[in-house]
GUFIVEX-433410 format. One record per residue (C-alpha): residue number from 0; residue in three letters; x, y, z. Coordinates in nm, 3 decimals. Example, Ala and Ser with C-alpha at 12.3 -4.5 7.8 and 13.67 -1.06 7.14 Angstrom:
// residues 2
+-----+------+---------+---------+---------+
:  nr : rest :       u :       v :       w :
+-----+------+---------+---------+---------+
:   0 :  ALA :   1.230 :  -0.450 :   0.780 :
:   1 :  SER :   1.367 :  -0.106 :   0.714 :
+-----+------+---------+---------+---------+
// end
This chain:
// residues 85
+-----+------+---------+---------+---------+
:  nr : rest :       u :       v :       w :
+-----+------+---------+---------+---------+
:   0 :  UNK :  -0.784 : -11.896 :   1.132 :
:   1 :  UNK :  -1.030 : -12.171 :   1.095 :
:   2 :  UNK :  -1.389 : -12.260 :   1.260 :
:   3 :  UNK :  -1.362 : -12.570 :   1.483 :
:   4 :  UNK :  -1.685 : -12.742 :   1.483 :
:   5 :  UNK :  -1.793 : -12.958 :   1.773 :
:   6 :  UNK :  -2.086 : -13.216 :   1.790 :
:   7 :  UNK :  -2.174 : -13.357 :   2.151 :
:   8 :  UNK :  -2.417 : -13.566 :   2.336 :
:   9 :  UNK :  -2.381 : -13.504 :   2.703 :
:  10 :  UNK :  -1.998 : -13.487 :   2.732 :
:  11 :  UNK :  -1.928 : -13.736 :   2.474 :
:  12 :  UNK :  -1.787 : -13.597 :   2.166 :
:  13 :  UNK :  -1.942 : -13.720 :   1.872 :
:  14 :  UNK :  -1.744 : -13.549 :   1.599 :
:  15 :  UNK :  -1.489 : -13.260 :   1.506 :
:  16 :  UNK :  -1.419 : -13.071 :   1.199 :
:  17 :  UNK :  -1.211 : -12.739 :   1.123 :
:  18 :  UNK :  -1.367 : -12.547 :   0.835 :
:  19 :  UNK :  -1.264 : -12.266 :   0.627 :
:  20 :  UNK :  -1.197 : -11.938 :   0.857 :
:  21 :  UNK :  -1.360 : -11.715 :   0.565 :
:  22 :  UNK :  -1.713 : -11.853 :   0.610 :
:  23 :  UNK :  -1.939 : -11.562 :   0.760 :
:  24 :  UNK :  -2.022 : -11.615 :   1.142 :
:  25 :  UNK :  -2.423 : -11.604 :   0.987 :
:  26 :  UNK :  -2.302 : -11.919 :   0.781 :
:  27 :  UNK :  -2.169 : -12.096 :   1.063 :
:  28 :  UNK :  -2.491 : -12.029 :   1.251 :
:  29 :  UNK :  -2.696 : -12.219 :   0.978 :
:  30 :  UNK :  -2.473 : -12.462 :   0.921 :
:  31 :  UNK :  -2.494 : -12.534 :   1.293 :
:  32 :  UNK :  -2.846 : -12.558 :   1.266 :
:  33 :  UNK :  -2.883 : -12.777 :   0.973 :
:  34 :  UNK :  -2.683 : -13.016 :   1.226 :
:  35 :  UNK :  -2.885 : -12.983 :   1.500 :
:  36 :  UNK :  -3.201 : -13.072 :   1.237 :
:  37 :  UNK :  -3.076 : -13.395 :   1.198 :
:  38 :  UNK :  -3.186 : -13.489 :   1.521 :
:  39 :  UNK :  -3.550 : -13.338 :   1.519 :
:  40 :  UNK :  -3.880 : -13.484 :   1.389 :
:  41 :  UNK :  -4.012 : -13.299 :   1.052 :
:  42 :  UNK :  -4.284 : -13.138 :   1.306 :
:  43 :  UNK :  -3.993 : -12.991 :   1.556 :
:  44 :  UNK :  -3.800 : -12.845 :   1.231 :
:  45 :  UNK :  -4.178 : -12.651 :   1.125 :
:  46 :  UNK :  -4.229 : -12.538 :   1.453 :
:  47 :  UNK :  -3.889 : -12.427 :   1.536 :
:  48 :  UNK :  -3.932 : -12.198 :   1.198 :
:  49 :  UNK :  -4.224 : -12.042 :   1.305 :
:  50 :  UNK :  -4.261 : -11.674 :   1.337 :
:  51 :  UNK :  -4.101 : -11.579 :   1.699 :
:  52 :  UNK :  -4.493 : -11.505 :   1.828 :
:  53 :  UNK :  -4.642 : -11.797 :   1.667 :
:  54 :  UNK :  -4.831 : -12.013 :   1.917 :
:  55 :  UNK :  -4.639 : -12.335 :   1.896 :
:  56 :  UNK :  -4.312 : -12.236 :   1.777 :
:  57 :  UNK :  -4.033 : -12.406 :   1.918 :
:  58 :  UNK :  -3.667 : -12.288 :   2.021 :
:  59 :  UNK :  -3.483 : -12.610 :   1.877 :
:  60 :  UNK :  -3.316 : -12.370 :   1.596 :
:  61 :  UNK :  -3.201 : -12.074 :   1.801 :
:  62 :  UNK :  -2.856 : -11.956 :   1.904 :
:  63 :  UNK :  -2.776 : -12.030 :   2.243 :
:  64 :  UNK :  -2.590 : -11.735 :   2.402 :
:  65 :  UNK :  -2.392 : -11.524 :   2.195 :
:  66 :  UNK :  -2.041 : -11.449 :   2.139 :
:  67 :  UNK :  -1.802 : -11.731 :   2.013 :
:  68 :  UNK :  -1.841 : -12.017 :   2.125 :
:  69 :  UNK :  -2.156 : -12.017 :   1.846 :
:  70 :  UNK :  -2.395 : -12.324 :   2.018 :
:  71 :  UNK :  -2.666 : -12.443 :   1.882 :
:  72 :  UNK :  -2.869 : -12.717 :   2.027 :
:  73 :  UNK :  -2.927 : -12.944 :   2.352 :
:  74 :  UNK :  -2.803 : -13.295 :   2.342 :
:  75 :  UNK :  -2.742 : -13.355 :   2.085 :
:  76 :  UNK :  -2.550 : -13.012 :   2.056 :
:  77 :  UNK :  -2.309 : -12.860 :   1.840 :
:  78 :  UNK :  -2.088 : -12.585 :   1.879 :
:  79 :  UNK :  -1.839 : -12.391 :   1.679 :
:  80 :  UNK :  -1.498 : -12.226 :   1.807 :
:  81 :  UNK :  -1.283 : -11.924 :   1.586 :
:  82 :  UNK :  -0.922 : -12.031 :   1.618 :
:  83 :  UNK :  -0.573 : -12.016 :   1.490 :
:  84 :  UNK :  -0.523 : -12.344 :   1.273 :
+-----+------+---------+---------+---------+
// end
């Protein structure tokens, strides 16, 4: 079994990459969003790591629905499939 990972913008696919099966689904989910933090400004990283309350935190780093596919992201976005190699 490996973990597929996905990047997209829109419905162009901007790169795939199978990875090690063995990595912890919590490992996938932050390497997902170190991906998707690429893409933001240093101000969108800080406020998406704000306390969930905190008055201008930002969703930018959260899962998006649950289950596998893991997705993280919105254009760019980057998701990551379990699957037999």
């Amino acid at each position: 079994m490996v973990w597929h990972i996905e990047g997209w913008d829109s419905t162009t696919l901007l790169f795939e990459r199978d990875i090690p099966g063995n990595m912890s689904e919590g490992k996938v989910e932050r390497l997902l969003q170190r991906l998707v933090c690429r893409d933001l400004t240093p101000n969108e990283v800080i406020d998406a790591s704000l306390r969930k309350n905190s008055k201008n935190r930002s969703s930018f780093l959260d899962r998006i629905g649950s289950g596998n596919p893991i997705h993280f992201g919105s254009n760019p976005y980057y998701i990551a499939t379990w699957k037999r190699d």
